[in-house]
LORO-290081 format. One record per residue (C-alpha): residue in three letters; x negated, z negated, y negated. Coordinates in pm, whole numbers, plus 32768, in hexadecimal, padded with zeros to 4 digits. Layout:
REM LORO-290081
atom rest = ALA | east = X | up = Z | north = Y
...
//
This chain:
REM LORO-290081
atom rest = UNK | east = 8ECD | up = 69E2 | north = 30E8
atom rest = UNK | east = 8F25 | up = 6AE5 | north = 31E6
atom rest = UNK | east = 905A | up = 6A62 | north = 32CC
atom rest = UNK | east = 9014 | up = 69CD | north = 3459
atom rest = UNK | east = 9079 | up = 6ABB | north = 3514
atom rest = UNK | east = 915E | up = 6A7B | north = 3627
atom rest = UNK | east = 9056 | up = 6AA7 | north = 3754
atom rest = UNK | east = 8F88 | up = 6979 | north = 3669
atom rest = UNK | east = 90CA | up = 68B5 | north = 3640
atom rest = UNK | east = 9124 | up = 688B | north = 37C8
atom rest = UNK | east = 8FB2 | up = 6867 | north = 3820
atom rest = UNK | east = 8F9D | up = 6703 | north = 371D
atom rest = UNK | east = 8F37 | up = 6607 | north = 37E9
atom rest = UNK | east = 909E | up = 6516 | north = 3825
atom rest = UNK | east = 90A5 | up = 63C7 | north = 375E
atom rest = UNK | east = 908F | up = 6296 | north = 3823
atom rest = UNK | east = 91B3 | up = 61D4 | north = 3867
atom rest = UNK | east = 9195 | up = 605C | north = 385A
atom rest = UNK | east = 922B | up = 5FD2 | north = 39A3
atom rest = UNK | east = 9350 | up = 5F1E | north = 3950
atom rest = UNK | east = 9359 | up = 5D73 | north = 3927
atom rest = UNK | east = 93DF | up = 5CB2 | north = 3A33
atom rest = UNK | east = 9511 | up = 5C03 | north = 39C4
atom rest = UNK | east = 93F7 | up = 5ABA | north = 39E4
atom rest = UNK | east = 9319 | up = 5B6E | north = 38F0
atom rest = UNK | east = 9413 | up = 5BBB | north = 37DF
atom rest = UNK | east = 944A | up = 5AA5 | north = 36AD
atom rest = UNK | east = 9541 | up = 59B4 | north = 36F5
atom rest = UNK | east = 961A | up = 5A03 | north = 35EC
atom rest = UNK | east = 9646 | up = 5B78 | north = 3679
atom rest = UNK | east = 9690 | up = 5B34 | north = 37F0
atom rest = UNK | east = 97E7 | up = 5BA0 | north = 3857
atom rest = UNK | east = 98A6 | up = 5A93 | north = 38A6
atom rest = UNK | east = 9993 | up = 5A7E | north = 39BA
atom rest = UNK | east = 9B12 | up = 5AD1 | north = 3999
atom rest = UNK | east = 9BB9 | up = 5991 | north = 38F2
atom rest = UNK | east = 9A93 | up = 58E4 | north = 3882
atom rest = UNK | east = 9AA9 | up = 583F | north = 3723
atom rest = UNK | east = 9956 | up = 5887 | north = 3669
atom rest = UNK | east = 98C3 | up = 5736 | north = 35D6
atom rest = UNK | east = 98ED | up = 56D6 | north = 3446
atom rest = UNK | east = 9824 | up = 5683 | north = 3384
atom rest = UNK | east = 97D7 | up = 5506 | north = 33A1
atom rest = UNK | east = 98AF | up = 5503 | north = 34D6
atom rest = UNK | east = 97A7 | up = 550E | north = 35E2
atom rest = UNK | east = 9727 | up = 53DD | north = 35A1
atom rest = UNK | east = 985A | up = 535A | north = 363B
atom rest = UNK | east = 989F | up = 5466 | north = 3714
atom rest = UNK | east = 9723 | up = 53EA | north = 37AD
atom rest = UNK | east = 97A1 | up = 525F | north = 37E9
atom rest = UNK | east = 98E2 | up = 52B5 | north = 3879
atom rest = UNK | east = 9829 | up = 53AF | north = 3965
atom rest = UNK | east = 972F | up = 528B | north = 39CE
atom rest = UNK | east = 986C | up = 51C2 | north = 39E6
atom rest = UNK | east = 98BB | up = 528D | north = 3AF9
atom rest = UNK | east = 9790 | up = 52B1 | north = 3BA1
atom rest = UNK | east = 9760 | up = 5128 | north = 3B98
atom rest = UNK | east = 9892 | up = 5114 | north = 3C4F
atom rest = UNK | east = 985F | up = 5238 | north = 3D3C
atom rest = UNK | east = 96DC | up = 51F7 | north = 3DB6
atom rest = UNK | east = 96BF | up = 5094 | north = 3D1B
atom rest = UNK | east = 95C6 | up = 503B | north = 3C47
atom rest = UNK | east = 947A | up = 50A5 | north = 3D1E
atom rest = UNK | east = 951E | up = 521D | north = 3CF6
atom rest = UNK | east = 954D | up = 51FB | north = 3B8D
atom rest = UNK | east = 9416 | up = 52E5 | north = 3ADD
atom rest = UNK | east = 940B | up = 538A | north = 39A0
atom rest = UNK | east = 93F6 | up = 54DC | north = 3A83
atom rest = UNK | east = 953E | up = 5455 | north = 3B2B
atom rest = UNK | east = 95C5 | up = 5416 | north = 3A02
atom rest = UNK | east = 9564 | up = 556C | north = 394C
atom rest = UNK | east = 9600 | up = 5624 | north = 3AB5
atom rest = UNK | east = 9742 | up = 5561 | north = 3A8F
atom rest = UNK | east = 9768 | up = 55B0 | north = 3929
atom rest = UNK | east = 96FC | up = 572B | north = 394F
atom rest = UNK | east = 95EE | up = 56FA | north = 3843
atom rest = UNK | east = 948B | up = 5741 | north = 3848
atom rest = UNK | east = 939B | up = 562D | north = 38DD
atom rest = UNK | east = 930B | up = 55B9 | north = 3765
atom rest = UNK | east = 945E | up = 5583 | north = 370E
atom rest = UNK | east = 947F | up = 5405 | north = 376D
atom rest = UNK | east = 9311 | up = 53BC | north = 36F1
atom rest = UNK | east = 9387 | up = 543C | north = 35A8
atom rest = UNK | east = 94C1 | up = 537F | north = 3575
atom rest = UNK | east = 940B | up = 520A | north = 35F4
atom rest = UNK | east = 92BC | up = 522B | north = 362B
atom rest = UNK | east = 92A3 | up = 51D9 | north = 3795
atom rest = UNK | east = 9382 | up = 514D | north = 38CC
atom rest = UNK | east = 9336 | up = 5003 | north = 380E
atom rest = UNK | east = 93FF | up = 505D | north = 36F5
atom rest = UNK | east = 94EF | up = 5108 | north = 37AE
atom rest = UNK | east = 9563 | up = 5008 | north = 38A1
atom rest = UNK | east = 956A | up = 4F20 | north = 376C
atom rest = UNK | east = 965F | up = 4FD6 | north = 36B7
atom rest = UNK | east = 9723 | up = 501C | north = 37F2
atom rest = UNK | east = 972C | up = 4E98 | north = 3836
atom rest = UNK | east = 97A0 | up = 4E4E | north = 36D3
atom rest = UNK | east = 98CB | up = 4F4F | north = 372B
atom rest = UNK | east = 993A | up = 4E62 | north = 383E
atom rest = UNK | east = 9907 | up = 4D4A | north = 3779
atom rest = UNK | east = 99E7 | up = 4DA8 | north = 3697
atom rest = UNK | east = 9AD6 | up = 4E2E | north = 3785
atom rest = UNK | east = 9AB6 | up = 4D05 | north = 385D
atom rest = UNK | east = 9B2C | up = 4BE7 | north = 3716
atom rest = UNK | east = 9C20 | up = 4CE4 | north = 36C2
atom rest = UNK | east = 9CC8 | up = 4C9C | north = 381F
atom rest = UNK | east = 9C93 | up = 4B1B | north = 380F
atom rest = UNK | east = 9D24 | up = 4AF1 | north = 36C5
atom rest = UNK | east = 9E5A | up = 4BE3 | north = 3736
atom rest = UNK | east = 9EAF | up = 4B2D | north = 3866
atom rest = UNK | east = 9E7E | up = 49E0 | north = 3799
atom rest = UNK | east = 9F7A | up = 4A38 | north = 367E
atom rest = UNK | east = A081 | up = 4A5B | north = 3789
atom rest = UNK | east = A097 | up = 48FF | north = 37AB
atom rest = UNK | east = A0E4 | up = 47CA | north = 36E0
atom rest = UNK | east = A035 | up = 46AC | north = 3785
atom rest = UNK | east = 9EE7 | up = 4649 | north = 3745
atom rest = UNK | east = 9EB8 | up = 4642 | north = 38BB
atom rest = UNK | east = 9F54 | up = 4776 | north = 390B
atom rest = UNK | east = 9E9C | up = 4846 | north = 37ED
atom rest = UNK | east = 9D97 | up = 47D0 | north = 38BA
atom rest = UNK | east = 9DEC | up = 4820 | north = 3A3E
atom rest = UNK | east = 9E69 | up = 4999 | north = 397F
atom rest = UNK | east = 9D28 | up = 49D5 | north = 390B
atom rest = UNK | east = 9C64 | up = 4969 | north = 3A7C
atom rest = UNK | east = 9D51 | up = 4A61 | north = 3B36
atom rest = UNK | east = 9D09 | up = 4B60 | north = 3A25
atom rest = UNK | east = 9B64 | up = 4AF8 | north = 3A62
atom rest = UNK | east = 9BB0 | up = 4B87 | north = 3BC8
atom rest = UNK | east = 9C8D | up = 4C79 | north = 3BAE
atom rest = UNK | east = 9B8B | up = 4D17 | north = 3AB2
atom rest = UNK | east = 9A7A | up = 4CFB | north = 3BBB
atom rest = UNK | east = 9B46 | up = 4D81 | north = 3CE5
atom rest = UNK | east = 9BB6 | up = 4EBE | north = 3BE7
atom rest = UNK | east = 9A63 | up = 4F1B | north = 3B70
atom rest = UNK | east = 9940 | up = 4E4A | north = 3C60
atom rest = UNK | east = 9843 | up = 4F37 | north = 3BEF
atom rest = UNK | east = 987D | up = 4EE1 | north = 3AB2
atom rest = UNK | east = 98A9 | up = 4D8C | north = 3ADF
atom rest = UNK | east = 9756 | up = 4D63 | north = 3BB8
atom rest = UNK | east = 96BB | up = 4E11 | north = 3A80
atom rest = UNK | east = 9716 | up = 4D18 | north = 397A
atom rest = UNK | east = 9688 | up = 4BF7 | north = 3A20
atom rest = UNK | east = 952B | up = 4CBB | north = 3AA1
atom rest = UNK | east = 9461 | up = 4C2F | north = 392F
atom rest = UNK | east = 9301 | up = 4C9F | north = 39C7
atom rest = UNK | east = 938C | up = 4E03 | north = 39AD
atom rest = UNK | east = 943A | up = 4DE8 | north = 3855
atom rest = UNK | east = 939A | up = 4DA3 | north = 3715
atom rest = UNK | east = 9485 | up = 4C8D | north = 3690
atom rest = UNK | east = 93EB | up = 4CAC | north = 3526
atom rest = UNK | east = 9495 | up = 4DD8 | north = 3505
atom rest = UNK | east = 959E | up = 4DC1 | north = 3406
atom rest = UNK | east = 96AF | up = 4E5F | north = 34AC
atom rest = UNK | east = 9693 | up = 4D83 | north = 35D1
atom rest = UNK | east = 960D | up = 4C4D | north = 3518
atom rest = UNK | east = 9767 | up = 4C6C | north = 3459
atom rest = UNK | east = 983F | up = 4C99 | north = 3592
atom rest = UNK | east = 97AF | up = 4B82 | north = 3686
atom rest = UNK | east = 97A4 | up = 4A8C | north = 357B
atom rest = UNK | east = 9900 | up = 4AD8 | north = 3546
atom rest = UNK | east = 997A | up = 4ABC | north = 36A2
atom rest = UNK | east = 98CA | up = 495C | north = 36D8
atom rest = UNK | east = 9958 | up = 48EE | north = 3596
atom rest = UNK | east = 9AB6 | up = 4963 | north = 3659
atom rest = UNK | east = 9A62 | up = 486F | north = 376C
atom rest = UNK | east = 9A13 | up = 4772 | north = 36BB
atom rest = UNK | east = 9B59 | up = 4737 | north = 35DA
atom rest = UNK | east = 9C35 | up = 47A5 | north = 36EA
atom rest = UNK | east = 9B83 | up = 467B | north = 37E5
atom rest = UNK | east = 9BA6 | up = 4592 | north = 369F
atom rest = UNK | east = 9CE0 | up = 45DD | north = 3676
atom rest = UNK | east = 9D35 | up = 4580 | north = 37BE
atom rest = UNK | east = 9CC8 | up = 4449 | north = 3765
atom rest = UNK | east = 9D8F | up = 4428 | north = 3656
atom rest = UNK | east = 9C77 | up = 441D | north = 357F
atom rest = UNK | east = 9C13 | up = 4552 | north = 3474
atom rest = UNK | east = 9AA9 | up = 45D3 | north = 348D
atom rest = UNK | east = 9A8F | up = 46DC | north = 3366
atom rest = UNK | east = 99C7 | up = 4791 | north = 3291
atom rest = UNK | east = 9891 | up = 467B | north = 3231
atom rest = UNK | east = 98E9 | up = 45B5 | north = 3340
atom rest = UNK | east = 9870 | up = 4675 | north = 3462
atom rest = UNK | east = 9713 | up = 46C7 | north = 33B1
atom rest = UNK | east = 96CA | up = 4571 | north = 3420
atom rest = UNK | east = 975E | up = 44D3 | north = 3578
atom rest = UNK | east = 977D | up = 4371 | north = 35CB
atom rest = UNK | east = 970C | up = 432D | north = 3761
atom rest = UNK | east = 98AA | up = 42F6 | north = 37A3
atom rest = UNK | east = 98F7 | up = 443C | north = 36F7
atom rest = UNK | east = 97B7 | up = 44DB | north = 3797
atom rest = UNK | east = 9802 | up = 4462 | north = 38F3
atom rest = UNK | east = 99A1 | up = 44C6 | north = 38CE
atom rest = UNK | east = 9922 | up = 4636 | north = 387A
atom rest = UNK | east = 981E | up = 4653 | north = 396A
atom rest = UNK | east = 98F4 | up = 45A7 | north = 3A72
atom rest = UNK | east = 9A0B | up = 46AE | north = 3A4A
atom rest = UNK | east = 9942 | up = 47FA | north = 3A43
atom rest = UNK | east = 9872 | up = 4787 | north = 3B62
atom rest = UNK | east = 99DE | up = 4777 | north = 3C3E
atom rest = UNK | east = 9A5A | up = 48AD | north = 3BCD
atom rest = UNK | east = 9915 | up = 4975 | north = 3BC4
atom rest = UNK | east = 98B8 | up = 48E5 | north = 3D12
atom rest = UNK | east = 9A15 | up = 4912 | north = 3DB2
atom rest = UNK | east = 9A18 | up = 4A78 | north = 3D38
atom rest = UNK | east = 98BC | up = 4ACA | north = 3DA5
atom rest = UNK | east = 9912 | up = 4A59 | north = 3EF7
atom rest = UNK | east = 9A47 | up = 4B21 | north = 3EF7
atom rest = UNK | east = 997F | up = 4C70 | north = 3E92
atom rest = UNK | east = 9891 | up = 4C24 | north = 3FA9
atom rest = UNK | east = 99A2 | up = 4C13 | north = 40A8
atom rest = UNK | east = 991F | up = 4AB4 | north = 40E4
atom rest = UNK | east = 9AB1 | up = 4A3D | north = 40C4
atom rest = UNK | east = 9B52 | up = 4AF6 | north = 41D7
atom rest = UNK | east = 9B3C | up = 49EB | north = 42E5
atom rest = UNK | east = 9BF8 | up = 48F8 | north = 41E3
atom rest = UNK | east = 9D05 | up = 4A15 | north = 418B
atom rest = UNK | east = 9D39 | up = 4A36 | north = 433D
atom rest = UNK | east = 9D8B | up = 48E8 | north = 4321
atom rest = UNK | east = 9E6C | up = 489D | north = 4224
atom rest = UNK | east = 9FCA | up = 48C0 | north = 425D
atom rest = UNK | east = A0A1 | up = 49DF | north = 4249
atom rest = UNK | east = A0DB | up = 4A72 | north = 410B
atom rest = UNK | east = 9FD5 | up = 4990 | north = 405D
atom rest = UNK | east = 9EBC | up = 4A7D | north = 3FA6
atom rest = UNK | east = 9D83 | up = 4A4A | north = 3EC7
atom rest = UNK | east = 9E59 | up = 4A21 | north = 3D99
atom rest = UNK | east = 9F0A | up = 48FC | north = 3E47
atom rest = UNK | east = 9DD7 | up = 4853 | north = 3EC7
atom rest = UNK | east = 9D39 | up = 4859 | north = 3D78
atom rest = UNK | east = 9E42 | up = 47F5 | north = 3CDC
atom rest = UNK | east = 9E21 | up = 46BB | north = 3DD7
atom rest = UNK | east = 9CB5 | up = 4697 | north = 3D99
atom rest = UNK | east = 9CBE | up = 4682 | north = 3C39
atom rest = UNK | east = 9DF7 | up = 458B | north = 3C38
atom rest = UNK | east = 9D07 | up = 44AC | north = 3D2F
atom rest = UNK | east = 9C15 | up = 4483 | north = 3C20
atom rest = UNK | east = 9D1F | up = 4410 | north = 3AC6
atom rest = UNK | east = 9CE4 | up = 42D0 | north = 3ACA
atom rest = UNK | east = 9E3F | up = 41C3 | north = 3B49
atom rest = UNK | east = 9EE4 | up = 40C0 | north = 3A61
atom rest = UNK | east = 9E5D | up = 3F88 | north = 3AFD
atom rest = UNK | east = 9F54 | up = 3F17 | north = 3C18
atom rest = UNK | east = 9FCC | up = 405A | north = 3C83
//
């Protein structure tokens, strides 16, 4: 075959260029990645993905926590989240099992720092509140069961364990032991003891995230803070040797 000549080499028609991808069109996996940012491992985004709606619980609270926020926060495509749990179901579920755990974690610390029945217990209310005033988001999360599906394992596991922390420590403070068997089935006393101390410190610490507690604090005298008033609160309620 004869050779092109160079007249019928200049005159071939140009190939078309593709136009080049957006940096939104290209795969995930070959975006550049800003300066200092740690690509994900594998099996780390799954974590990576709850402590990013971690943060956007706390930051927008929970009306502003989407997948899509979620995906944003994390860097990660949108189909990301639905991948790792399904749906915002599933998501806030395992994110409320985190501060579950997180949450017994601080109640048992705080109680092992004392000796005294009584005093395991009044350590592990201040730690109840001091959890909530760290992390409210988190805290408002946990308690919100029409948005969490408590069969889930994970969180099944981790509230069951922090009521079973409530109930020894308030037995214990009665200087009774409530354990293992025991607390699968309640007498009305033991019932009423339990439900009688988380209603005080739940309600006390819902009214102090809703600012509802200021006009007390005003008034109390100088020097004198939440932790000392309810301290005083929960002292009110231990039942007196008779005659004192």
């Amino acid at each position: 075959m004869a050779r092109l000549s160079r007249a019928t080499k200049t005159n071939r028609p140009a190939a078309k260029r593709r136009p080049a991808k957006t940096v939104a069109e290209r795969p995930a996996s070959r975006r550049r990645r800003p300066a200092g940012e740690t690509p994900y491992h594998h099996g780390d985004l799954h974590d990576a993905l709850l402590a990013a709606a971690e943060r956007v619980l706390e930051r927008d609270g929970l009306s502003g926590l989407t997948l899509r926020a979620v995906a944003r926060e994390a860097g990660v495509s949108h189909a990301a989240p639905t991948h790792h749990f399904g749906d915002l179901t599933g998501l806030l579920s395992e994110l409320a099992a985190i501060g579950f755990r997180r949450f017994n974690e601080a109640m048992i610390a705080a109680g092992n720092t004392e000796t005294l029945p009584l005093m395991k217990a009044l350590a592990r209310a201040k730690a109840y509140v001091a959890y909530a005033q760290a992390r409210p988001g988190m805290y408002g999360l946990m308690f919100r069961t029409e948005r969490l599906d408590m069969t889930r394992p994970s969180l099944h596991e981790a509230a069951t364990a922090s009521f079973e922390g409530l109930a020894t420590a308030v037995s214990f403070s009665r200087n009774e032991k409530l354990t293992g068997e025991a607390l699968e089935t309640l007498s009305l006393d033991h019932a009423a003891a339990i439900a009688r101390a988380w209603s005080l410190v739940h309600g006390f610490t819902t009214l102090l995230l809703d600012g509802r507690l200021k006009d007390i604090l005003h008034r109390l005298p100088e020097g004198t803070g939440v932790d000392q008033l309810l301290d005083a609160m929960l002292r009110s309620t231990v039942p007196r040797p008779p005659g004192v």
